[in-house]
C-alpha positions in Angstrom: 34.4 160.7 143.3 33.8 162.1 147.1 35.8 159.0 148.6 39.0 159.0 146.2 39.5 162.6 146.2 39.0 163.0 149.5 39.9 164.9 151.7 42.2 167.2 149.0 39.0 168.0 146.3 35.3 168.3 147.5 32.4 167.9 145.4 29.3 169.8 145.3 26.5 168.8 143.3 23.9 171.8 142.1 20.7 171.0 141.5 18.9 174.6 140.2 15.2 175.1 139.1 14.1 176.6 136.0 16.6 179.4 135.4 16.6 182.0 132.7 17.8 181.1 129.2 17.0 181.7 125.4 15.2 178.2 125.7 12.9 178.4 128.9 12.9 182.3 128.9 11.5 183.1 125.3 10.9 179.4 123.9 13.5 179.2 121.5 13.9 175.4 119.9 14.8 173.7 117.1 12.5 172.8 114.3 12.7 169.6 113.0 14.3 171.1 109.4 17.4 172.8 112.7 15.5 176.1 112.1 15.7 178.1 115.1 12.6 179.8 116.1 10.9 181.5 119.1 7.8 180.0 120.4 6.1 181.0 123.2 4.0 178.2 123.3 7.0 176.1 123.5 7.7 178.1 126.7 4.7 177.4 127.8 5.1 174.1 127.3 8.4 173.9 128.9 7.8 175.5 132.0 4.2 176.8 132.1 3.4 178.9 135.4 6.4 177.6 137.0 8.7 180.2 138.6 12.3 180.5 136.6 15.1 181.9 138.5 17.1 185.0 137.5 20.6 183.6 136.1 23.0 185.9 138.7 21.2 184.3 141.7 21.4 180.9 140.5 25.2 181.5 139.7 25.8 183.3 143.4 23.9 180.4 144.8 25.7 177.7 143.2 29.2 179.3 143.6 28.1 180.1 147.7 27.6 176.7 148.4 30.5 175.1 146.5 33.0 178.0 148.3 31.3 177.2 151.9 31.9 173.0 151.2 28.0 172.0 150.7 27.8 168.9 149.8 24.5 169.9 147.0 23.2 172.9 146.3 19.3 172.8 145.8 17.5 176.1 144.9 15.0 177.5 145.4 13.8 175.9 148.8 10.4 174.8 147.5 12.7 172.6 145.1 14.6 171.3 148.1 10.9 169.9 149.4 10.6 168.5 145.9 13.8 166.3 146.0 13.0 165.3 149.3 9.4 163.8 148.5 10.8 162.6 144.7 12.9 160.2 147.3 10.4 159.1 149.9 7.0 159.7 148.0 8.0 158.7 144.5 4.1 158.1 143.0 2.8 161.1 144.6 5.6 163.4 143.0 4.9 161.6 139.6 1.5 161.9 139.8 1.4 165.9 140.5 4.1 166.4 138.0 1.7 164.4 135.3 -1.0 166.3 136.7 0.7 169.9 136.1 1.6 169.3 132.9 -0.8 167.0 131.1 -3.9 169.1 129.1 -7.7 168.5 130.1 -7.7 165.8 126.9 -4.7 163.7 128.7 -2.7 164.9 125.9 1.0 167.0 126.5 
């Protein structure tokens, strides 16, 4: 989309961490009979010990970078290092990631 809206419309892709909502804030899911309910070991599950980003600095962030013609928007900057090593170092992100989130039995 970049090259044939060029130079009239930019594009700028955000890419945020875990940030606050009713799902990874207080664990709320579906069951599987669409009952809503609030879990927090679904939270736990979902993002663990994992740092979650207050919703107004995601949204200032996002809205920053698009206004000042970034090209992506990658928050916070531990995720940036993250997206860098996903692209370079592919197994070694895969295996921390499996590493962080899989129990002491190998189960999820």
């Amino acid at each position: 989309m970049r090259i044939e809206l060029a130079p009239e419309i930019k594009i700028t892709i955000a890419a945020p961490w875990y940030t606050e909502s009713e799902m990874v804030s207080h664990g709320k899911s579906l069951t599987k009979d669409g009952v809503v309910e609030n879990s927090r070991e679904m939270r736990e599950v979902l993002i663990g010990k994992l740092p979650v980003m207050r919703v107004g600095v995601c949204a200032k962030d996002i809205v920053n970078g698009a206004c000042s013609g970034e090209r992506y928007v990658i928050e916070p900057f531990c995720y940036k290092i993250l997206f860098l090593l996903q692209f370079f170092y592919p197994g070694i992100v895969e295996w921390a990631a499996r590493r962080l989130y899989m129990g002491k039995s190998g189960t999820t």
